[in-house]
N, CA, C and O atoms as a CHARMM CRD file, in Angstrom:
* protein
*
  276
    1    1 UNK  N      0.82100  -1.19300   0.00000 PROA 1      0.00000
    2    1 UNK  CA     0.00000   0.00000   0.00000 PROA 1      0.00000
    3    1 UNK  C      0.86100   1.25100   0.00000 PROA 1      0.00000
    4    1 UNK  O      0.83700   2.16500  -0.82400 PROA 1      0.00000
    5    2 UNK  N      1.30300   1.17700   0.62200 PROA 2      0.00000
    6    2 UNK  CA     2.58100   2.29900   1.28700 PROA 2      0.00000
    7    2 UNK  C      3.74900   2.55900   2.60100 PROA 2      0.00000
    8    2 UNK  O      3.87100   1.72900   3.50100 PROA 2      0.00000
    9    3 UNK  N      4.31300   3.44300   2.56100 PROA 3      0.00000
   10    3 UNK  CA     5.38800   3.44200   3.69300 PROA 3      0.00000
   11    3 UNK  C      5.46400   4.73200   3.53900 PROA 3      0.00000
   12    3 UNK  O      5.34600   5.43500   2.53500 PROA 3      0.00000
   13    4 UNK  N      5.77500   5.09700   5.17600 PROA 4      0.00000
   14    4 UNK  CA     6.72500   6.30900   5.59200 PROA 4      0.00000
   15    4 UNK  C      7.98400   6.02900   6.35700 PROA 4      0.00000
   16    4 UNK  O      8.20800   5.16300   7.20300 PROA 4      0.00000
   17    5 UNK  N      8.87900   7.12000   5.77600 PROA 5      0.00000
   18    5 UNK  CA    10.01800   6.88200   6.50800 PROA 5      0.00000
   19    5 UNK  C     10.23600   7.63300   7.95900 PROA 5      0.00000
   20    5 UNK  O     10.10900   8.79700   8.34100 PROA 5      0.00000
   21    6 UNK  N     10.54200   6.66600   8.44100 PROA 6      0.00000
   22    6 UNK  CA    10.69900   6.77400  10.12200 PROA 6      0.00000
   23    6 UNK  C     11.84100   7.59600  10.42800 PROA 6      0.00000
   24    6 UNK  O     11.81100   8.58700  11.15900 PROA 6      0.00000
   25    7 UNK  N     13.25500   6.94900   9.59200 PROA 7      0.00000
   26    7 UNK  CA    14.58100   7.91800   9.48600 PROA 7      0.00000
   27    7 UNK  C     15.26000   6.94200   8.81500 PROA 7      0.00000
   28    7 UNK  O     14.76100   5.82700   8.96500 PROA 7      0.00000
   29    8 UNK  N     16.37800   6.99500   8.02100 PROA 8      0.00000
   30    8 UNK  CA    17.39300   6.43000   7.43900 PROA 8      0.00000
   31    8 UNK  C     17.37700   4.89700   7.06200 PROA 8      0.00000
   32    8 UNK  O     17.75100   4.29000   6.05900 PROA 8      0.00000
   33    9 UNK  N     16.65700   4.40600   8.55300 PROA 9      0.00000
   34    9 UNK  CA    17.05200   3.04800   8.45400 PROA 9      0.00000
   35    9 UNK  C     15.62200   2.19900   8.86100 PROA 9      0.00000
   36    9 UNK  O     15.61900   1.00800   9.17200 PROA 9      0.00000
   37   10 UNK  N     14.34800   3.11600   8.78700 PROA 10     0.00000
   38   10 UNK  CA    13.71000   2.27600   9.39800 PROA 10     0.00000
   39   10 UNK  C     12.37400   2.79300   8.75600 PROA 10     0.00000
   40   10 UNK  O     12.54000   3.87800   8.19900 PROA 10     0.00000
   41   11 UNK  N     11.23200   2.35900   8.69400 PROA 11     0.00000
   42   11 UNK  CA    10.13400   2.73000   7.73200 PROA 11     0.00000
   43   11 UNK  C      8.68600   2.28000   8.03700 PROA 11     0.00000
   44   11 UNK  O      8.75900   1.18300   8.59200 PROA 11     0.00000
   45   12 UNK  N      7.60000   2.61500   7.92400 PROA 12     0.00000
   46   12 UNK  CA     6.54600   2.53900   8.09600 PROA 12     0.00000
   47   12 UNK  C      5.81500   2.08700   7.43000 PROA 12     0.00000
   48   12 UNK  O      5.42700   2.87700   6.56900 PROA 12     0.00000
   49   13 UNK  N      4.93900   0.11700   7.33200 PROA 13     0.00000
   50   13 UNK  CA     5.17900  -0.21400   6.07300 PROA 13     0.00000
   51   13 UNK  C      3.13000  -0.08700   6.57500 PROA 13     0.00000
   52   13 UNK  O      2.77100  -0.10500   7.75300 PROA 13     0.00000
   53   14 UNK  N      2.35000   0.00400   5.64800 PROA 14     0.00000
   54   14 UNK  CA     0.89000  -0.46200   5.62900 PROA 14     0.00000
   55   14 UNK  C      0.61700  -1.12100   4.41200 PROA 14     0.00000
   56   14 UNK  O      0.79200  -0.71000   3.26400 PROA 14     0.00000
   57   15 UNK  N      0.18500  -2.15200   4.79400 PROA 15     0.00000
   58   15 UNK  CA    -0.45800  -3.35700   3.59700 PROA 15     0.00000
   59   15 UNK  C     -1.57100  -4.05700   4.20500 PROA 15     0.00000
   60   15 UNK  O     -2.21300  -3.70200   5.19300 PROA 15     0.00000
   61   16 UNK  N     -1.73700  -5.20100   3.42300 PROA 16     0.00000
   62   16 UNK  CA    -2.96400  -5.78200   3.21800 PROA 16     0.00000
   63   16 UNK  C     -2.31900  -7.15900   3.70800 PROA 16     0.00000
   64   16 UNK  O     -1.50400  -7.57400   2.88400 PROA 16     0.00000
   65   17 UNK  N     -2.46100  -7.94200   4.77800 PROA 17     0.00000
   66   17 UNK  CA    -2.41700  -9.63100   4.76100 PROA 17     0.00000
   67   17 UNK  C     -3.50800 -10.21300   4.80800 PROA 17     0.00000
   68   17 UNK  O     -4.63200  -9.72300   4.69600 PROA 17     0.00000
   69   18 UNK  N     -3.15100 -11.46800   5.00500 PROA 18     0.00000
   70   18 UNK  CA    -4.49300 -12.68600   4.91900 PROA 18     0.00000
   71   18 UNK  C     -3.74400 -13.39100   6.13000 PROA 18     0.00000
   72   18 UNK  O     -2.51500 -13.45000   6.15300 PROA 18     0.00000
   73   19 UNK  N     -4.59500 -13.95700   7.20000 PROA 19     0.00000
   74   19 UNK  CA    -4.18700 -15.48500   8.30400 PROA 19     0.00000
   75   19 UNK  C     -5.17100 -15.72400   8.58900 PROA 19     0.00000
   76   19 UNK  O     -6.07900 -14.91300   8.76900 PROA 19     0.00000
   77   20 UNK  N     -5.22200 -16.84900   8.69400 PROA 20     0.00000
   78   20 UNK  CA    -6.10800 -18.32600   9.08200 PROA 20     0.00000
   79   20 UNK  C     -7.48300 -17.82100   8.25200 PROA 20     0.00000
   80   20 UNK  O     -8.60000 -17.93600   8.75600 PROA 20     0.00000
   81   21 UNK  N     -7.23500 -17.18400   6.76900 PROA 21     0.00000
   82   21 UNK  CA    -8.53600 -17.06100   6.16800 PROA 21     0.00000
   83   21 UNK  C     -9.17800 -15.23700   6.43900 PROA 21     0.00000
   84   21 UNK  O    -10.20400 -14.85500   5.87500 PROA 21     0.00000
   85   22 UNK  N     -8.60400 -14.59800   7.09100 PROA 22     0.00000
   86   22 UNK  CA    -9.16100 -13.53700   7.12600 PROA 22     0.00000
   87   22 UNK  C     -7.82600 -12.33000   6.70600 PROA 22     0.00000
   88   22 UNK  O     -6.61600 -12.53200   6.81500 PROA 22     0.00000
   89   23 UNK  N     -8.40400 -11.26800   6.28800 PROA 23     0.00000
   90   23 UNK  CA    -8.09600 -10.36800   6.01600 PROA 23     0.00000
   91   23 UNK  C     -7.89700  -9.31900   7.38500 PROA 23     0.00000
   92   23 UNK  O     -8.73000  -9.22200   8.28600 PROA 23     0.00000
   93   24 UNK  N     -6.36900  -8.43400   7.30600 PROA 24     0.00000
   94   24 UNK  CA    -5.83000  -7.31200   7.77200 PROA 24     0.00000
   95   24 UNK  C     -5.48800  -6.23500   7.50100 PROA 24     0.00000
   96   24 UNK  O     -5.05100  -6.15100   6.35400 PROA 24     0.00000
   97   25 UNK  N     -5.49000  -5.53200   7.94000 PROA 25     0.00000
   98   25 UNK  CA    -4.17900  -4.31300   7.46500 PROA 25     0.00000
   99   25 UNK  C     -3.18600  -4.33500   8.46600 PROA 25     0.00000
  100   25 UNK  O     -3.46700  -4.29800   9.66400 PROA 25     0.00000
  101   26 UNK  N     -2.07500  -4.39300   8.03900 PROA 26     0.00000
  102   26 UNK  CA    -0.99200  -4.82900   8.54000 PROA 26     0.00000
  103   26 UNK  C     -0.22100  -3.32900   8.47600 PROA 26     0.00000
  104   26 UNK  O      0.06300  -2.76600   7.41900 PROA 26     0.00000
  105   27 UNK  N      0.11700  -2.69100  10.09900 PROA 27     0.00000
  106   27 UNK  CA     1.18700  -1.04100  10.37200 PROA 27     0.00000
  107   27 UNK  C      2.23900  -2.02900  11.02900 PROA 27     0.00000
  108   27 UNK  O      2.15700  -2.56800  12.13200 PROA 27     0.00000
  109   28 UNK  N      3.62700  -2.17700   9.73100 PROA 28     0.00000
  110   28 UNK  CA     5.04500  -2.55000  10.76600 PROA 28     0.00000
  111   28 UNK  C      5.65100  -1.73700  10.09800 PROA 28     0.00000
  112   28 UNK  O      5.34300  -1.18300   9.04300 PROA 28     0.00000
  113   29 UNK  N      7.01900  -1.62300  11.07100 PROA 29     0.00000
  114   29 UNK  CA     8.22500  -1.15000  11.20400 PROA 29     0.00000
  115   29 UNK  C      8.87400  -2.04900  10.07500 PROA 29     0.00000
  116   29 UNK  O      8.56000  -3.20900   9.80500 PROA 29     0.00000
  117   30 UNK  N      9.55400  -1.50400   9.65300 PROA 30     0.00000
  118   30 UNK  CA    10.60800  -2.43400   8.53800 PROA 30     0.00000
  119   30 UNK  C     12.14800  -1.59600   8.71500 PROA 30     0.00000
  120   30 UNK  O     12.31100  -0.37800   8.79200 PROA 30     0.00000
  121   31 UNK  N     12.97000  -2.45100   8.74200 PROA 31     0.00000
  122   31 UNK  CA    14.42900  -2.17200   8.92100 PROA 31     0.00000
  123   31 UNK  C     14.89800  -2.50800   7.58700 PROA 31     0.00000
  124   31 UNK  O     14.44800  -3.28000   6.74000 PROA 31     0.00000
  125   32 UNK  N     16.35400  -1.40700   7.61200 PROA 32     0.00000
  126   32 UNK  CA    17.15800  -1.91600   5.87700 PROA 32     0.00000
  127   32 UNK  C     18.01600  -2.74100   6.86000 PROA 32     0.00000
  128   32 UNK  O     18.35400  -2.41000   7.99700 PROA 32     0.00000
  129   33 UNK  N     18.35400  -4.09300   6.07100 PROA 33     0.00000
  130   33 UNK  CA    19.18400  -5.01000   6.30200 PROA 33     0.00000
  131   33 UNK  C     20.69400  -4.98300   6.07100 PROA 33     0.00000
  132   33 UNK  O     20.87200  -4.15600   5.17600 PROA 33     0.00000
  133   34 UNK  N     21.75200  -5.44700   6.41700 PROA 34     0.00000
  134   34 UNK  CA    22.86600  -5.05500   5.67800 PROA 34     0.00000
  135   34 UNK  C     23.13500  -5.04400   4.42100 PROA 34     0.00000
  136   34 UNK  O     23.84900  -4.18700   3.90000 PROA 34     0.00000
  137   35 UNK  N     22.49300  -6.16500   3.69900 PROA 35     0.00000
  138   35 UNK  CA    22.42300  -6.71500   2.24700 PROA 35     0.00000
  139   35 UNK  C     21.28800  -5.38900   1.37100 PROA 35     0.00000
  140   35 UNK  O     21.07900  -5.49400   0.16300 PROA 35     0.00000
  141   36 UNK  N     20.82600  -4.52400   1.98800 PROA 36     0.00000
  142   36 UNK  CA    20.13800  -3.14300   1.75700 PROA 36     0.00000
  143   36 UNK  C     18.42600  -3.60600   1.43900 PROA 36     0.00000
  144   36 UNK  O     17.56900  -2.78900   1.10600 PROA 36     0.00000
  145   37 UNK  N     18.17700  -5.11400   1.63200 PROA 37     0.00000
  146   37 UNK  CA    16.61500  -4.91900   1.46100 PROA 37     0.00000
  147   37 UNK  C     15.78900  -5.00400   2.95300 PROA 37     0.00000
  148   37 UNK  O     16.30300  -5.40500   3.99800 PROA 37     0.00000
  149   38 UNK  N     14.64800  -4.61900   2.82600 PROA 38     0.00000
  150   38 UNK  CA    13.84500  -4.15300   3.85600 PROA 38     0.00000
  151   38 UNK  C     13.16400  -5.12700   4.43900 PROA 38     0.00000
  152   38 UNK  O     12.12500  -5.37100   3.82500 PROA 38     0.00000
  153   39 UNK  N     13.33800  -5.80300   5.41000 PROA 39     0.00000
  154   39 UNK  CA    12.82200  -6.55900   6.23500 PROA 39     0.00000
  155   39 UNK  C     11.87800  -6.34000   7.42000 PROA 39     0.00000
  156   39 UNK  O     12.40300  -5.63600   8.28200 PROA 39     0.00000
  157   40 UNK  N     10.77000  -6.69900   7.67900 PROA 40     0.00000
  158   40 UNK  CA     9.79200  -6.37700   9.16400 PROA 40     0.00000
  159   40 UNK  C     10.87700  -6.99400  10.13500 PROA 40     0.00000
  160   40 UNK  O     11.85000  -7.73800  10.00700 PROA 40     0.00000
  161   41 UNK  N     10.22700  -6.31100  11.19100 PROA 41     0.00000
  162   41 UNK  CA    10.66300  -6.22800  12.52600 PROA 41     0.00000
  163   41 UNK  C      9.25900  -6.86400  13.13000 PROA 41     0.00000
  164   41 UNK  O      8.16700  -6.77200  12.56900 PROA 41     0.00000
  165   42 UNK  N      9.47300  -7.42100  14.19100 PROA 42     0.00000
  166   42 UNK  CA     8.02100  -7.47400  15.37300 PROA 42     0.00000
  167   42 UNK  C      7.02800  -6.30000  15.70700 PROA 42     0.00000
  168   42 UNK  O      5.81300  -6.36700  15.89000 PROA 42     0.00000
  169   43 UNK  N      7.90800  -5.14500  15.74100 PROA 43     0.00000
  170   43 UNK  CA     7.27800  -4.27000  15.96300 PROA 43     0.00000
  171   43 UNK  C      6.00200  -3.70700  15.04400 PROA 43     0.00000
  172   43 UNK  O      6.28300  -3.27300  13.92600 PROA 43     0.00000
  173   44 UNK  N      4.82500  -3.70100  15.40900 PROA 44     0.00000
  174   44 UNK  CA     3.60300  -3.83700  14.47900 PROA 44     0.00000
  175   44 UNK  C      2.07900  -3.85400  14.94900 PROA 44     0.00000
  176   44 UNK  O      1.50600  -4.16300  15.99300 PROA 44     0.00000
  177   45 UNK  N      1.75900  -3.46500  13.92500 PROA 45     0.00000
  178   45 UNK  CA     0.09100  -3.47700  14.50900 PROA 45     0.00000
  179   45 UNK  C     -0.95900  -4.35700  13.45400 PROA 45     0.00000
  180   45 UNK  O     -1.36900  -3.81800  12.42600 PROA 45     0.00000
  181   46 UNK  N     -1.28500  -5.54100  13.75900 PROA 46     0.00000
  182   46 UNK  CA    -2.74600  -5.91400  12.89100 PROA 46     0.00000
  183   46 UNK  C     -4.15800  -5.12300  13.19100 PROA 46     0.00000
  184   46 UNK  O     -4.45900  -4.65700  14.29000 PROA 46     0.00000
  185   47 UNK  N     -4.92300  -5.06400  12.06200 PROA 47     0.00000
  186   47 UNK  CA    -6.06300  -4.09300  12.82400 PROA 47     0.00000
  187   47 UNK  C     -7.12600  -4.81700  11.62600 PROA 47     0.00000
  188   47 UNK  O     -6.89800  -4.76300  10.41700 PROA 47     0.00000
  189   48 UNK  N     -8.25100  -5.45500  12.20800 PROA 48     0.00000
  190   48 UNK  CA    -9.01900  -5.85100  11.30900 PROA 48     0.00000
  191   48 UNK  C    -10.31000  -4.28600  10.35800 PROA 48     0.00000
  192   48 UNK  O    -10.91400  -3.25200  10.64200 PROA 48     0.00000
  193   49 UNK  N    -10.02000  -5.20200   9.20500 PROA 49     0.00000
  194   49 UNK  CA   -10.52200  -3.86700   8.30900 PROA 49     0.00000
  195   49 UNK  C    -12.21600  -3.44000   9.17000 PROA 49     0.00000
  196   49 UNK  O    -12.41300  -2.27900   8.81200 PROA 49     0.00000
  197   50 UNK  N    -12.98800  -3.71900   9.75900 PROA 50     0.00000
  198   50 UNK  CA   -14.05600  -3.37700  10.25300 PROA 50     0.00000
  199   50 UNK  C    -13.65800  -2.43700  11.33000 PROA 50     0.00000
  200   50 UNK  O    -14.39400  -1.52000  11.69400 PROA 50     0.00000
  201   51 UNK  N    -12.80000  -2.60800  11.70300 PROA 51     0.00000
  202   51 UNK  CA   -11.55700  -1.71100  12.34700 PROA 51     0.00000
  203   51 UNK  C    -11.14700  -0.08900  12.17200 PROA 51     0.00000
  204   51 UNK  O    -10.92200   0.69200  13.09600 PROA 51     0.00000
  205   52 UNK  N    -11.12600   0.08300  11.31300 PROA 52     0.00000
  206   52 UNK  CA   -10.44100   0.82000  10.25300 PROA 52     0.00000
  207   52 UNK  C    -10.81300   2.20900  10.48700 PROA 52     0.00000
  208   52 UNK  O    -10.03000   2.92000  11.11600 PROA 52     0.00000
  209   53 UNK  N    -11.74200   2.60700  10.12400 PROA 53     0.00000
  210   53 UNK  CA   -12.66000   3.70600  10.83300 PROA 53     0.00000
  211   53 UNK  C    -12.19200   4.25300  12.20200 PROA 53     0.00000
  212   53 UNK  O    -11.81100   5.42300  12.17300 PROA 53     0.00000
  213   54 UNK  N    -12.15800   3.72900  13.19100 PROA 54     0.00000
  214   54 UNK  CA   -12.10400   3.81200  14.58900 PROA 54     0.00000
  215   54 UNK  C    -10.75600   4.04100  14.68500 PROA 54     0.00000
  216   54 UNK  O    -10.47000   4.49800  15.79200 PROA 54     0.00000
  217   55 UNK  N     -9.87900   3.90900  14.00300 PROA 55     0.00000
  218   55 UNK  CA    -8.39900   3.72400  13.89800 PROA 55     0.00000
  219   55 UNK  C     -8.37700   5.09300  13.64400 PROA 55     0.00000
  220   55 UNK  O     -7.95900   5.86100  14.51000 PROA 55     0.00000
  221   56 UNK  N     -8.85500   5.58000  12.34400 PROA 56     0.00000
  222   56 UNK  CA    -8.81100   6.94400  11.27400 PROA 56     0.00000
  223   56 UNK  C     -8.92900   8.10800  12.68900 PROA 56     0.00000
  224   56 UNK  O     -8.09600   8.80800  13.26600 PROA 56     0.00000
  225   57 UNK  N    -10.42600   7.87400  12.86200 PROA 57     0.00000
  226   57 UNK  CA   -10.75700   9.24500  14.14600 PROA 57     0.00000
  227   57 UNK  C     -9.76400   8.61100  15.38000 PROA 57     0.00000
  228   57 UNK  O     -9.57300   9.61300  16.06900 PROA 57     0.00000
  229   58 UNK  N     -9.14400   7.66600  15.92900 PROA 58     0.00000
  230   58 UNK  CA    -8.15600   8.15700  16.91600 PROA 58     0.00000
  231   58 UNK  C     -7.30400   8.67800  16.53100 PROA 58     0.00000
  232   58 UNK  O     -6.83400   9.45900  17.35800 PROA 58     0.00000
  233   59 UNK  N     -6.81100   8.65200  15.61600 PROA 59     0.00000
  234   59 UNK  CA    -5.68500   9.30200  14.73600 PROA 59     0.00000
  235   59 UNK  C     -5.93200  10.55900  14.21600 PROA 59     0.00000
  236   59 UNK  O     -4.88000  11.09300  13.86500 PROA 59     0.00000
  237   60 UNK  N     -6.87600  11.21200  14.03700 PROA 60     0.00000
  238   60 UNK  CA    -7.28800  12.47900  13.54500 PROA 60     0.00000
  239   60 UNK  C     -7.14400  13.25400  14.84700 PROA 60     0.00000
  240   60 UNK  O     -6.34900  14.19100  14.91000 PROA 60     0.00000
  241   61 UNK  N     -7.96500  12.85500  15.99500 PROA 61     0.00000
  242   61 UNK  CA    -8.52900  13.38100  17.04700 PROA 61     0.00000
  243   61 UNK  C     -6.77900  13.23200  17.92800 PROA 61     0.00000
  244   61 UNK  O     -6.66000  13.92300  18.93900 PROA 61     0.00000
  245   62 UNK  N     -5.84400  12.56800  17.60600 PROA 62     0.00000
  246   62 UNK  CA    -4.40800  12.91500  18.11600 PROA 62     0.00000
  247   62 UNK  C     -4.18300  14.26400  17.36700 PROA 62     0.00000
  248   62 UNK  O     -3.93400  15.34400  17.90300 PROA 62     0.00000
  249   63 UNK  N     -4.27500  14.08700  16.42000 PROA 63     0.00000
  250   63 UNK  CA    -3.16200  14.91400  15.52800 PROA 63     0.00000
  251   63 UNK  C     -3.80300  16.32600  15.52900 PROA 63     0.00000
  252   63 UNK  O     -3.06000  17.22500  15.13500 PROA 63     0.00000
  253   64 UNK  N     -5.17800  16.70200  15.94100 PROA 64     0.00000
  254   64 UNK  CA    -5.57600  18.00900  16.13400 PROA 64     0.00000
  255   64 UNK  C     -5.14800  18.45100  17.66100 PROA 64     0.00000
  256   64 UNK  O     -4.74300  19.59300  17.87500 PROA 64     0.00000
  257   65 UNK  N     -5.29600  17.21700  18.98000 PROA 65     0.00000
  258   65 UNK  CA    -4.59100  17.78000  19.77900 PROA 65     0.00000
  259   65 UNK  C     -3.31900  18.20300  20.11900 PROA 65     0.00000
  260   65 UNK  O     -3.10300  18.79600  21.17500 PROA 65     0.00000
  261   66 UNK  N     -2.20500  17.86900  19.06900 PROA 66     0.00000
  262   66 UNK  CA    -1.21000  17.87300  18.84900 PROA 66     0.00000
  263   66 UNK  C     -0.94300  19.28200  18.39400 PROA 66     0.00000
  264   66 UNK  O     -0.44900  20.18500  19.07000 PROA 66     0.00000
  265   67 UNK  N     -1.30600  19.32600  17.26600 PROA 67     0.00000
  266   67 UNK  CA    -1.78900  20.56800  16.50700 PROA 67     0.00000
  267   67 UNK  C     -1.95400  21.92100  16.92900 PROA 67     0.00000
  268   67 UNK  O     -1.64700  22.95800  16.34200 PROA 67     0.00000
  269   68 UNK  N     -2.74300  21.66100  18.57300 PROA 68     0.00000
  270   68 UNK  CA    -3.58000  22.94900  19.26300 PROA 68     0.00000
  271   68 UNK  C     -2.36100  23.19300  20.22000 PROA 68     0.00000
  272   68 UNK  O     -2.31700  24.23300  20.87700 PROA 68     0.00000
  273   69 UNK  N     -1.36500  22.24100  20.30900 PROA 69     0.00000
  274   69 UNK  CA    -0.63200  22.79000  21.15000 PROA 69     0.00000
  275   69 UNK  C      0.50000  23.53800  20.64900 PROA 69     0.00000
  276   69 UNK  O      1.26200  24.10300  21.43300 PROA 69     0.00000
C-alpha cells in the first residue's frame, strides 16, 4: 500500500495480509538489512478492516490535539 520513513534506516510499512482465512491491514516497522533490502521487525500493529474507521478518528482526534498545542 505504502510506507513512511521513520529515518534512514527504518520505515513505516501499511499493507494488506491474509491469516487463518481472514483479512488485515498490517502497520510494521521495517528495517534496511545489511544486504540493503527491507525486512519487518516485530514491531507492528494488525487491525481488522471493520476496524479501520475507529483507527482513522483516533488518529485524527491525536493529531488536532497535537496541533492545538
Amino acid at each position: 500500500m505504502g510506507e513512511i520513513e521513520r529515518n534512514p534506516t527504518e520505515r513505516l510499512r501499511v499493507s494488506t495480509e491474509s491469516f487463518k482465512g481472514r483479512d488485515y491491514i498490517d502497520l510494521r516497522i521495517y528495517y534496511e538489512a545489511n544486504d540493503g533490502e527491507w525486512k519487518p521487525t516485530k514491531k507492528g500493529v494488525t487491525i481488522a478492516p471493520e476496524k479501520t474507521e475507529d483507527v482513522i478518528k483516533l488518529l485524527e482526534k491525536a493529531g488536532k490535539q497535537l496541533s492545538g498545542k
